[in-house]
C-alpha positions as a LaTeX table, in Angstrom:
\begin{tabular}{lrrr}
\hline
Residue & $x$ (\AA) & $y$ (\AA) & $z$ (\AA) \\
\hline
Unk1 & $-72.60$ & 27.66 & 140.77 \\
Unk2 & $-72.76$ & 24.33 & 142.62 \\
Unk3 & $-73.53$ & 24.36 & 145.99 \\
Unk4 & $-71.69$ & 22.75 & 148.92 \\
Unk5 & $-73.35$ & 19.39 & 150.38 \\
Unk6 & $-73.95$ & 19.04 & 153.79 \\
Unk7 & $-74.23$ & 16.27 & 155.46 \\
Unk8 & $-74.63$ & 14.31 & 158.62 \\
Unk9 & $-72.82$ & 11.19 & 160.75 \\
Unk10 & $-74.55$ & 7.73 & 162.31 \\
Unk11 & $-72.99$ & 5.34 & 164.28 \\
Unk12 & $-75.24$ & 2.83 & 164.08 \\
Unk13 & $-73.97$ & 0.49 & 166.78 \\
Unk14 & $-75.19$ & 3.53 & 169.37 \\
Unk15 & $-78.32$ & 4.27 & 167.66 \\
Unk16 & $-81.72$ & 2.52 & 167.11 \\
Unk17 & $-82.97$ & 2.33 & 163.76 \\
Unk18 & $-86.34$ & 4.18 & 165.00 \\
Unk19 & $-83.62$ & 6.98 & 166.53 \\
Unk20 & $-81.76$ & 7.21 & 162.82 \\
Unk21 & $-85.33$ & 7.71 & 161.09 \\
Unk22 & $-86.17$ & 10.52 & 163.45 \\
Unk23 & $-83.02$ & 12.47 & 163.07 \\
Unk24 & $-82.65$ & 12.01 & 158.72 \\
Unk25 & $-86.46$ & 13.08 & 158.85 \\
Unk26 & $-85.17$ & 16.41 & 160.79 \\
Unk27 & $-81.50$ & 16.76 & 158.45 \\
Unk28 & $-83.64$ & 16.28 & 155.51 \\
Unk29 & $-85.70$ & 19.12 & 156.33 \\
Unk30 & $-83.08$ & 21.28 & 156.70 \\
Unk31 & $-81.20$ & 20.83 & 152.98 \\
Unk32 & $-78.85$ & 17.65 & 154.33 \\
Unk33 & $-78.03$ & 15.64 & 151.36 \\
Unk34 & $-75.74$ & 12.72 & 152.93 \\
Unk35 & $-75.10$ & 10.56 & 155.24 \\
Unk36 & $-71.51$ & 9.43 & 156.56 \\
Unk37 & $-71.74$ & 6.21 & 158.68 \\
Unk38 & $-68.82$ & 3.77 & 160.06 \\
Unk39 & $-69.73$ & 0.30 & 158.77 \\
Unk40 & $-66.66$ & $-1.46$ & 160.11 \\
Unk41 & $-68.10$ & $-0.93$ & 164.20 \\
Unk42 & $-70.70$ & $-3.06$ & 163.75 \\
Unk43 & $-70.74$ & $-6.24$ & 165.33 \\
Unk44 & $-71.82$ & $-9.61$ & 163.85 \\
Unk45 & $-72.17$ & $-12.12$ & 161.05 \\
Unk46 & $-71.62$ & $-10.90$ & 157.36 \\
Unk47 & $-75.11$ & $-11.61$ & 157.00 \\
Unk48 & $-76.69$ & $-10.00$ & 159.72 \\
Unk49 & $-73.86$ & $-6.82$ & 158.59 \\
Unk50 & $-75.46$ & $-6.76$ & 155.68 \\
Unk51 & $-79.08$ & $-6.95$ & 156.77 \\
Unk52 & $-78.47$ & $-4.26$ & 158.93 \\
Unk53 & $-77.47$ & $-2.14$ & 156.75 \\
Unk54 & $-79.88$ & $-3.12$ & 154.22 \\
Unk55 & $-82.22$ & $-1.71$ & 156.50 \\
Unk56 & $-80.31$ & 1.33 & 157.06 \\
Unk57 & $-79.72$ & 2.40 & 153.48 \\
Unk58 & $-83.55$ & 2.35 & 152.92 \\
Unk59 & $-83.96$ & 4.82 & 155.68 \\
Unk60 & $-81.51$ & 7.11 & 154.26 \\
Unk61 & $-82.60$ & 7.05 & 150.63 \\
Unk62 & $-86.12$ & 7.27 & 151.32 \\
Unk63 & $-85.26$ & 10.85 & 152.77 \\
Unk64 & $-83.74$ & 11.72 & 149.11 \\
Unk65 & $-79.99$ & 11.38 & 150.48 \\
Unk66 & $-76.87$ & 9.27 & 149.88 \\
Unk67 & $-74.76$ & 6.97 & 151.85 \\
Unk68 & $-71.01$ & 6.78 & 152.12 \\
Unk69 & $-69.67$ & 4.04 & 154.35 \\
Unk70 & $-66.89$ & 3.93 & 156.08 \\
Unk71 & $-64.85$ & 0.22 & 155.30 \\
Unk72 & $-61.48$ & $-0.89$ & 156.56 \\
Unk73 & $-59.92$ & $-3.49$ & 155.34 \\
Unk74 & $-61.06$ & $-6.13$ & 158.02 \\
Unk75 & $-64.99$ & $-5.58$ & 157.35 \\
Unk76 & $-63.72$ & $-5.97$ & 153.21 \\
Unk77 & $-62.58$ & $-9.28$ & 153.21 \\
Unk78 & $-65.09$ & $-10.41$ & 156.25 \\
Unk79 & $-68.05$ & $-9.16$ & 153.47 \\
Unk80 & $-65.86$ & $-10.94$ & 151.21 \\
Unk81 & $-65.82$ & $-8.23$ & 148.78 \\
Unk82 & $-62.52$ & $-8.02$ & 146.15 \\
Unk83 & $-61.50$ & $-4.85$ & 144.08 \\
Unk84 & $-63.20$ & $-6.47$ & 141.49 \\
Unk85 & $-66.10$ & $-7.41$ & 143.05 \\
Unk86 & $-68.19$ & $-4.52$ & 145.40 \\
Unk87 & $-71.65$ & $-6.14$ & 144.40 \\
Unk88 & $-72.17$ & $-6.80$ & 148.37 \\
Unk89 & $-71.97$ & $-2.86$ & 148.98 \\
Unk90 & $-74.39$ & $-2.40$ & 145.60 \\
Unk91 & $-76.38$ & $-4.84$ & 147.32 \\
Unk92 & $-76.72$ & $-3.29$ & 150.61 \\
Unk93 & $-77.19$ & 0.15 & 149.20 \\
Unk94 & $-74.30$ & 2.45 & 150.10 \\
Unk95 & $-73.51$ & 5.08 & 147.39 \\
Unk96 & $-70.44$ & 5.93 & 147.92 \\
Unk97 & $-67.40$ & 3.55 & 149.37 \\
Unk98 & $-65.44$ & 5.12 & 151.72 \\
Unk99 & $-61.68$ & 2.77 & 152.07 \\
Unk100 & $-59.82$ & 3.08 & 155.47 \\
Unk101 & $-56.90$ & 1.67 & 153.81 \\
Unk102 & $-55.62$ & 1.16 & 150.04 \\
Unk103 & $-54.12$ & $-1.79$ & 148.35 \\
Unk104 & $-50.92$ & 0.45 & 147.65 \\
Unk105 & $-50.64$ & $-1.01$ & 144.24 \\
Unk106 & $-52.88$ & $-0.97$ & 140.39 \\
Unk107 & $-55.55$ & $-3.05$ & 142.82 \\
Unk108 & $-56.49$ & 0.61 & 143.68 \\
Unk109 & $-57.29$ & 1.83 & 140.35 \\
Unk110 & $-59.60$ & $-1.12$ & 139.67 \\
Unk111 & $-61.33$ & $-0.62$ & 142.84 \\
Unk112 & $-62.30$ & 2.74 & 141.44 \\
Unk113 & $-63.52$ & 1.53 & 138.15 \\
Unk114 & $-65.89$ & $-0.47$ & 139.42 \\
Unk115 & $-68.60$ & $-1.89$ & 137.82 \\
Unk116 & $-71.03$ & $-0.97$ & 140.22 \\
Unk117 & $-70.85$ & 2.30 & 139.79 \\
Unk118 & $-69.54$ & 3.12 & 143.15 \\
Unk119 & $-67.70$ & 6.14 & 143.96 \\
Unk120 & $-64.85$ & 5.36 & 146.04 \\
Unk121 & $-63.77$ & 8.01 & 148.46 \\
Unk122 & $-60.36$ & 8.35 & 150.40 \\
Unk123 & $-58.79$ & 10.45 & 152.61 \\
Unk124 & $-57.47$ & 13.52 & 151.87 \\
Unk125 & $-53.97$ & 12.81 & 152.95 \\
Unk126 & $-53.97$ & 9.89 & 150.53 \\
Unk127 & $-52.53$ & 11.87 & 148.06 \\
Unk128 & $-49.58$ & 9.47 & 146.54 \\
Unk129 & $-52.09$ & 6.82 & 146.51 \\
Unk130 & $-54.64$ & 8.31 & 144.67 \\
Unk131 & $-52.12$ & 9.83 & 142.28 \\
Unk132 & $-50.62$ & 6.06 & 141.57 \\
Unk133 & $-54.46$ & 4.88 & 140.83 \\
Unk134 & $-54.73$ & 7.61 & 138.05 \\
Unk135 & $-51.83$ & 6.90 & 136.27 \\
Unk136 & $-53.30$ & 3.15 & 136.44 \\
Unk137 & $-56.27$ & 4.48 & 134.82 \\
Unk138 & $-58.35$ & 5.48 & 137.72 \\
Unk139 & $-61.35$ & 7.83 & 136.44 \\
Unk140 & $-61.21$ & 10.60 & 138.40 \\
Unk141 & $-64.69$ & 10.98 & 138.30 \\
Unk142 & $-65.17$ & 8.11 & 140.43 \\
Unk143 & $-63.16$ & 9.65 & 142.87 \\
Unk144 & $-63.88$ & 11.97 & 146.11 \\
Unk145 & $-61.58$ & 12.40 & 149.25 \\
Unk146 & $-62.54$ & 12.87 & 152.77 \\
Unk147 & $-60.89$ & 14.50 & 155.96 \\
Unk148 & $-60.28$ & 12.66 & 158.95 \\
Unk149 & $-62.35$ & 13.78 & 162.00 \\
Unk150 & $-60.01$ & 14.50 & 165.38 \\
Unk151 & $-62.12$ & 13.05 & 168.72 \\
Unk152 & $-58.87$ & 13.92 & 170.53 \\
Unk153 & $-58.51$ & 17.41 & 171.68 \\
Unk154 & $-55.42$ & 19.35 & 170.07 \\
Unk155 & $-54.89$ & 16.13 & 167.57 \\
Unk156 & $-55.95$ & 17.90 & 164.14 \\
Unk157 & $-53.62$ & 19.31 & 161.65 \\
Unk158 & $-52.68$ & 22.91 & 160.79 \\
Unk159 & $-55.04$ & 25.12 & 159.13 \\
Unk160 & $-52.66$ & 25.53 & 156.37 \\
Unk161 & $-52.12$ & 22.20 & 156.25 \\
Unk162 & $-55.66$ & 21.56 & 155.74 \\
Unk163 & $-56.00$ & 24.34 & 153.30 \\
Unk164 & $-53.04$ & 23.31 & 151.19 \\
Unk165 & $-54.46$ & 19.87 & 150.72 \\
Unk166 & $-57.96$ & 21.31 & 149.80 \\
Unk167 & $-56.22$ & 23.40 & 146.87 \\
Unk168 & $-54.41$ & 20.51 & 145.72 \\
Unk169 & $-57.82$ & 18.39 & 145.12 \\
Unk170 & $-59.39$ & 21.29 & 143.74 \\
Unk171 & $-56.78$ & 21.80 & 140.93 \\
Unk172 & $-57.90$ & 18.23 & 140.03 \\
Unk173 & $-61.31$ & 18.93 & 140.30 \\
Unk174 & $-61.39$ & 15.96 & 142.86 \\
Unk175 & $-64.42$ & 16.83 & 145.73 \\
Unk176 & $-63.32$ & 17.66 & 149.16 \\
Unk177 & $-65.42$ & 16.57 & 152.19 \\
Unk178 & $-64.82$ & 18.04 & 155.67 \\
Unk179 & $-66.14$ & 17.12 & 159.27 \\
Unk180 & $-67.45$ & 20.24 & 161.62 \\
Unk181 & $-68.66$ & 19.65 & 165.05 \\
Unk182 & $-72.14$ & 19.61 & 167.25 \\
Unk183 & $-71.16$ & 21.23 & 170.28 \\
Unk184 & $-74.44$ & 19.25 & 172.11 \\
Unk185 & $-73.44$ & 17.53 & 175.59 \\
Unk186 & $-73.07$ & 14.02 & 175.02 \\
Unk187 & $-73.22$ & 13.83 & 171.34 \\
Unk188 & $-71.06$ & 10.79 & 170.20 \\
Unk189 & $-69.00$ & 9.52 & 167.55 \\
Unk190 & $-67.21$ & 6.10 & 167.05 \\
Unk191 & $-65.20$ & 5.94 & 170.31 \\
Unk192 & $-66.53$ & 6.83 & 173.81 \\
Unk193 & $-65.05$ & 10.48 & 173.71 \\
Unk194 & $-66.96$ & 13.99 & 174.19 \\
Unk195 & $-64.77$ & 16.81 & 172.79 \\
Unk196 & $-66.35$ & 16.95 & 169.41 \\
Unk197 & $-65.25$ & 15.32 & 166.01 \\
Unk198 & $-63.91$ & 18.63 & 164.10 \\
Unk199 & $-61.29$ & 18.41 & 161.21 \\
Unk200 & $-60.49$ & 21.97 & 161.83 \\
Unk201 & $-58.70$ & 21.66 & 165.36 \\
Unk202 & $-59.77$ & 25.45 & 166.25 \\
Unk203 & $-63.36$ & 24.68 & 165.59 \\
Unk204 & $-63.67$ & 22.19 & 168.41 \\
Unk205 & $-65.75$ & 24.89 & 170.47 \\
Unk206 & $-66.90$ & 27.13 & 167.82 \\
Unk207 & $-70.88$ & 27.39 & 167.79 \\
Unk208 & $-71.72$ & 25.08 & 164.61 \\
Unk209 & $-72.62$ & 28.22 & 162.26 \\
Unk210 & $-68.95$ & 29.73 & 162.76 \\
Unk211 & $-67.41$ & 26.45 & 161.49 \\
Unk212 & $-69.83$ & 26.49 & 158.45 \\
Unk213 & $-69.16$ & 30.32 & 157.45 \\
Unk214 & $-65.14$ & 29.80 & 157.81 \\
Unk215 & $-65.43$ & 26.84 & 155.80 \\
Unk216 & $-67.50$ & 28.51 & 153.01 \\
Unk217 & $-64.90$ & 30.89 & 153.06 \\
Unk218 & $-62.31$ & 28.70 & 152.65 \\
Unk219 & $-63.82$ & 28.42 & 148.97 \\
Unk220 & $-62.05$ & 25.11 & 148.66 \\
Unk221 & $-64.36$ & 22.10 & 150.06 \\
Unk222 & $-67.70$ & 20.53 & 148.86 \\
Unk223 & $-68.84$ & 18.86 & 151.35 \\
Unk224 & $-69.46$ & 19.93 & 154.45 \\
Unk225 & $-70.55$ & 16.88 & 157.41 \\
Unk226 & $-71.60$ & 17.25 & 160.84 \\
Unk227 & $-68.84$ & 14.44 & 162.80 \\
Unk228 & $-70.98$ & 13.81 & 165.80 \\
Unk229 & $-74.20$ & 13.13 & 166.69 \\
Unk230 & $-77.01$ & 13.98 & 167.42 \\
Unk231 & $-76.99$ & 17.50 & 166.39 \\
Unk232 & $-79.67$ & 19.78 & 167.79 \\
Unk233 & $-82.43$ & 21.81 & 166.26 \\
Unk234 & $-81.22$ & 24.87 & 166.89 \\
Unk235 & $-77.60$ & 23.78 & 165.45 \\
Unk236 & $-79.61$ & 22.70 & 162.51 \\
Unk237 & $-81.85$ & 26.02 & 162.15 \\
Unk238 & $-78.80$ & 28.00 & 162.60 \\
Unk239 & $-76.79$ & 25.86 & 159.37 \\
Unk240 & $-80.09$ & 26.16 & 157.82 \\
Unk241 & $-80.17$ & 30.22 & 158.23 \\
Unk242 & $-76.44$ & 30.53 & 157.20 \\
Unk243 & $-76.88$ & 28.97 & 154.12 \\
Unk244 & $-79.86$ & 30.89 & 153.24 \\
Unk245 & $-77.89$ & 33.87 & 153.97 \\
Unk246 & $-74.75$ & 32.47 & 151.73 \\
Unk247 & $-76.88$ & 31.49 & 148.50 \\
Unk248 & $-78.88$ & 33.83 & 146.92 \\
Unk249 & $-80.18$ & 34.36 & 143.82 \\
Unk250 & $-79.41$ & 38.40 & 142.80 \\
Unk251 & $-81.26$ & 40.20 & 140.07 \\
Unk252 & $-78.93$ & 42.25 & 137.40 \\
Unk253 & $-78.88$ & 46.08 & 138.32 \\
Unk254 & $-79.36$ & 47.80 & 134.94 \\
Unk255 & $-79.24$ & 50.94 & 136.55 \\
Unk256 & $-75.98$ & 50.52 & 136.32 \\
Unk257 & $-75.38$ & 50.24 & 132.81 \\
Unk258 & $-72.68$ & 49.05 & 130.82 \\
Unk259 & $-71.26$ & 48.84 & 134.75 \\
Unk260 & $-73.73$ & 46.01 & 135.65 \\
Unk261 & $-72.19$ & 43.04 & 133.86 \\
Unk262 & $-69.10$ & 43.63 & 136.37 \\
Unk263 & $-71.12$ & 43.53 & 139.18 \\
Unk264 & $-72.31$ & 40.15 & 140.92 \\
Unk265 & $-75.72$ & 39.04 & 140.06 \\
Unk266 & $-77.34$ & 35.76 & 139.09 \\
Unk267 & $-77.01$ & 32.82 & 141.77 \\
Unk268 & $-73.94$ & 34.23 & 144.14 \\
Unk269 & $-71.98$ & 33.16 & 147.52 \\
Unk270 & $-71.50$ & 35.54 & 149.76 \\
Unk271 & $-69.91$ & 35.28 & 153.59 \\
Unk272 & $-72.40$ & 36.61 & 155.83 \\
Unk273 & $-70.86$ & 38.24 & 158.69 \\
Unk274 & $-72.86$ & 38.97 & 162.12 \\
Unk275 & $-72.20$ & 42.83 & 162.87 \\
Unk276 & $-72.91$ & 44.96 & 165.77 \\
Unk277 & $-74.32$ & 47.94 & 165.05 \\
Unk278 & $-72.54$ & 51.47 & 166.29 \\
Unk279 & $-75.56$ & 53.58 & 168.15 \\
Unk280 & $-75.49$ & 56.58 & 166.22 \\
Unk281 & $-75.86$ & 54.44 & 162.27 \\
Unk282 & $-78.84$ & 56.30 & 160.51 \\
Unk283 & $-81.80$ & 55.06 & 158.81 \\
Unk284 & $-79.31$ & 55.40 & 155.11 \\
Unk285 & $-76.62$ & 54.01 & 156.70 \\
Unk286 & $-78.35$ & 50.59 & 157.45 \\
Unk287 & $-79.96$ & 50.96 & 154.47 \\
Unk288 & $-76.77$ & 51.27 & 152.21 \\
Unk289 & $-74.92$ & 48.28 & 154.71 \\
Unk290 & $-78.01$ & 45.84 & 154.68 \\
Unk291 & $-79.92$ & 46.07 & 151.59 \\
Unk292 & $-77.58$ & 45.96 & 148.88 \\
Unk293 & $-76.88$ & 42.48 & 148.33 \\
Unk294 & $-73.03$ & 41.78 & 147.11 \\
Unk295 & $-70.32$ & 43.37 & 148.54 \\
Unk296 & $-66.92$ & 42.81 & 147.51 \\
Unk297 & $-63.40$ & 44.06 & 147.13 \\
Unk298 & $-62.02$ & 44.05 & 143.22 \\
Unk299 & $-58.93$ & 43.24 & 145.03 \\
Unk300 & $-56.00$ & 45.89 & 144.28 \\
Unk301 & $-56.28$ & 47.51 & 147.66 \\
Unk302 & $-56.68$ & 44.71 & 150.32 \\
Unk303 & $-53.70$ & 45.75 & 153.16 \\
Unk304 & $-55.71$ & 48.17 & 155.26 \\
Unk305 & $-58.98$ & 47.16 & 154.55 \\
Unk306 & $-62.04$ & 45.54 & 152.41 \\
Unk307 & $-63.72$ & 48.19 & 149.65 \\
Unk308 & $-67.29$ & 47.70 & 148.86 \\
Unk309 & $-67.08$ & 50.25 & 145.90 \\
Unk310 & $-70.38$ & 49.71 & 143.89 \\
Unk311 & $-72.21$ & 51.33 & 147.06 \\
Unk312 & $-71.01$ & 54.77 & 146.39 \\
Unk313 & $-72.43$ & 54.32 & 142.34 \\
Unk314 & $-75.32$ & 53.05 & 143.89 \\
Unk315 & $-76.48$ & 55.86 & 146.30 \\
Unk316 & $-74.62$ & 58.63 & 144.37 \\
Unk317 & $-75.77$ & 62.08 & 145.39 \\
Unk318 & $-77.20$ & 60.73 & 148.75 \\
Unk319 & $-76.04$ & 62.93 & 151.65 \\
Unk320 & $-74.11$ & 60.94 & 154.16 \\
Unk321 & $-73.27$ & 63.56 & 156.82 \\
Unk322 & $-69.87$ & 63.05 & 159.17 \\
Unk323 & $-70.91$ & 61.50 & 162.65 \\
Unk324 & $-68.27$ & 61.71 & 165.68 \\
Unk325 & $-66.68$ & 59.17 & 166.78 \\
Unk326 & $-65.58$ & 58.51 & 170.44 \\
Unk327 & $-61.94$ & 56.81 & 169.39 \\
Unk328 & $-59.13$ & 57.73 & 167.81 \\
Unk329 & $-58.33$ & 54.62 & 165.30 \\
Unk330 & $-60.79$ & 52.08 & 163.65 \\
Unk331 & $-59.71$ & 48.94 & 164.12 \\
Unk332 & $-59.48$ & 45.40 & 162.73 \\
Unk333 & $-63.22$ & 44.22 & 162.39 \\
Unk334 & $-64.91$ & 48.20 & 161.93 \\
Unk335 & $-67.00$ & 48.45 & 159.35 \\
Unk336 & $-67.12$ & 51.93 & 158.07 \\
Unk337 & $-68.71$ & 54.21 & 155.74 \\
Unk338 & $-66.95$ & 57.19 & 153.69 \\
Unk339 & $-69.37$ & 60.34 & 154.43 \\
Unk340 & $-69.54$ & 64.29 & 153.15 \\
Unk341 & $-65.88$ & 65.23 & 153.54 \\
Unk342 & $-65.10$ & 62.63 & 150.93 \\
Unk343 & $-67.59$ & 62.98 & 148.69 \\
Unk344 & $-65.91$ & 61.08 & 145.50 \\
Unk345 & $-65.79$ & 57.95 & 147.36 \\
Unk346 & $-68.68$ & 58.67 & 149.83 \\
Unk347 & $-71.32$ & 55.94 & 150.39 \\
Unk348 & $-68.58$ & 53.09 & 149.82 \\
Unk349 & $-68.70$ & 50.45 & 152.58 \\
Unk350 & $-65.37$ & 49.09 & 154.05 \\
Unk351 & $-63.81$ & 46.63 & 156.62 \\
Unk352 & $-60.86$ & 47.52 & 158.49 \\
Unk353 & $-58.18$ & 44.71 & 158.60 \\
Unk354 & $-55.08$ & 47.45 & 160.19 \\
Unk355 & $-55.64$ & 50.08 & 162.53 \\
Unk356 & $-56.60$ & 53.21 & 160.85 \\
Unk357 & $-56.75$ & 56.93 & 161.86 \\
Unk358 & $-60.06$ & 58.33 & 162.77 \\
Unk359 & $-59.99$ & 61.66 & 160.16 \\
Unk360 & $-63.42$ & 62.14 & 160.01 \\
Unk361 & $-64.23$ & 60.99 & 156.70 \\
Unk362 & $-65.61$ & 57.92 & 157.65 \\
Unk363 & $-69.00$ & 57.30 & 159.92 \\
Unk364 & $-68.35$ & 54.01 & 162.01 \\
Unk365 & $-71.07$ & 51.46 & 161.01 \\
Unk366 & $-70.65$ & 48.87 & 163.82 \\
Unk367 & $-68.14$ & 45.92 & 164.40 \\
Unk368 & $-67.97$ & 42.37 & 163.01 \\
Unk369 & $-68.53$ & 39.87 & 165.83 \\
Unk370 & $-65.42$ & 38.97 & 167.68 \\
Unk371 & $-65.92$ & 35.06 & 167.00 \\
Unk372 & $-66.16$ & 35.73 & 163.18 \\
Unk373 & $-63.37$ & 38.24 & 162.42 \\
Unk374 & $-60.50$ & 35.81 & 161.60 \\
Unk375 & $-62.38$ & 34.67 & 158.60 \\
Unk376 & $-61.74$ & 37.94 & 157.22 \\
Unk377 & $-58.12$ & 36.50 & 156.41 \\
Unk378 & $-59.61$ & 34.33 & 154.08 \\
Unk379 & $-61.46$ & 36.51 & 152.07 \\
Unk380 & $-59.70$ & 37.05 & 148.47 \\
Unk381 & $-60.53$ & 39.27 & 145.25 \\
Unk382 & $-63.60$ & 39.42 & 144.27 \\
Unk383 & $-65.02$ & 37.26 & 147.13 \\
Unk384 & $-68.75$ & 38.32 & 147.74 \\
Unk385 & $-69.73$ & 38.81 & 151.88 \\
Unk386 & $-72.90$ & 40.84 & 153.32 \\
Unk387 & $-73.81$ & 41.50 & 156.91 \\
Unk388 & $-76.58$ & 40.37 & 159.24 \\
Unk389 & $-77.62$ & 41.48 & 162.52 \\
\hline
\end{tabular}
């Protein structure tokens, strides 16, 4: 299983060299593998452009990550680089080439072929584009897109739109990179604006380890960068906890049998979800919810809710007894437990997604956090998710 990258955003024009080295020193730390930076806002002679960033590139790769620069056409021709010719970018250091515009014609293709060795990335929405420069011979492996980042409030597409353009690169095996958002006071991007640079409008106020769970649950992007900066520590030990609670390595339950080759094990991704705890859960309860390590739904029963069915294999014979409840449906967001007076199911963990009846064969566990139950719509078959407190 291949990981997503994460990544963070300079804008080098606002930030000192001495100010860059601090903050890749702290992303580093934290499992940050690349660096997004707009080359093209940069004022000054091609030369001192490319000393600049001569300077920068050695500050990103002595931290063990890679560059992608942002170029538009203007800063292409004013570094007088051609589509056969990127040796000024090799030069300068930047890893990956990221074009603000195309030459809309076989130009495109040999761009991507470069000699170099350059990866050329393009947006997302580029898709006509990139699909002339591989039936010029474009390699696709030299390809990656990129989302565009939305400074202006209520300016980013639809979710579906966004998802739908994911899929599409995926079936090409073509990497995806999206933009989330620091939510620090007067962090900056490229332009003097302070409402976040999100690709996902609805993330625009979501605390930073929201946006990263929904878009590991998208299951459809690679890369995942931080817009604006400066991000803060505790943005970065919260990304830094999430993904420790997403990748984990789990060991093969042979007490399963024949059984445990259908069950997830070896390196896994799961969707943590933050859940409040009902009063009355018992010491088995939280033991059943918490320790056992890969939930999931096999996927022929997902309309009124999420079955974790290995649980009730698991802790087979283990008395679960009914607890009262104090309402008359479970809702959307309950995470439940079957108890006593279903004992061929009991033990099996499940999340409501309809409003169910309250028959008292269920004990109610606790609730998934109100800021993190619409990523429950994106879970699908098979799709691995666990719970933290």
């Amino acid at each position: 299983m291949k990981k997503v990258m994460l990544g963070v955003s300079l804008y080098p024009e606002q930030e000192t060299l001495e100010e860059i080295d601090a903050y890749l020193k702290k992303a580093s730390t934290y499992g940050f593998k690349k660096v997004f930076t707009s080359m093209f806002s940069v004022p000054g002679t091609k030369e001192e452009i490319i000393a600049y960033f001569k300077d920068f590139t050695k500050i990103v790769h002595k931290y063990g990550m890679i560059v992608s620069g942002d170029c538009n056409s203007e800063l292409f021709h004013r570094l007088e680089a051609t589509e056969t010719d990127l040796s000024v970018f090799k030069d300068i250091g930047v890893d990956i080439l990221r074009m603000d515009f195309s030459f809309n014609d076989e130009r495109d293709a040999t761009l991507i072929n470069n000699k170099e060795g350059i990866k050329i990335e393009m947006s997302t929405s580029f898709i006509d584009i990139i699909e002339t420069a591989i039936k010029n011979g474009a390699k696709l492996e030299n390809i990656s897109t990129c989302h565009n980042f939305y400074p202006e409030r209520y300016t980013a597409p639809s979710l579906e739109t966004i998802n739908d353009i994911n899929n599409y690169w995926k079936a090409k095996n073509i990497p995806v990179a999206i933009f989330i958002s620091s939510l620090v006071k007067g962090s900056h991007g490229p332009w003097p604006v302070s409402d976040g640079l999100p690709t996902i409008e609805e993330h625009r106020d979501m605390p930073i380890e929201i946006q990263l769970k929904h878009c590991l649950a998208l299951d459809n992007v690679d890369e995942i960068i931080i817009g604006n900066a400066y991000a803060s520590d505790e943005e970065f030990k919260a990304i830094d906890q999430v993904m420790k609670q997403v990748y984990v390595d789990i060991p093969k339950n042979e007490s399963l049998g024949f059984l445990a080759d259908f069950v997830p094990h070896g390196l896994t991704k799961r969707i943590p979800f933050k859940i409040h705890l009902d009063k009355g859960i018992t010491a088995l309860e939280k033991e059943i919810l918490f320790n056992y390590p890969s939930h999931s739904d096999l996927g022929d029963c997902m309309n009124y809710m999420l079955r974790s069915r290995w649980t009730r294999m698991i802790y087979k014979g283990k008395e679960i007894s009914c607890r009262p409840c104090d309402k008359a449906y479970y809702t959307r967001g309950d995470v439940v437990i079957v108890n006593d007076n279903l004992v061929h199911y009991r033990g099996e963990i499940q999340i409501v997604l309809k409003e169910m009846k309250v028959d008292g064969q269920r004990n109610l566990l606790g609730h998934i956090d109100e800021n993190e139950i619409f990523i429950l719509e994106h879970l699908k078959a098979k799709d691995v998710f666990t719970f933290v407190e």
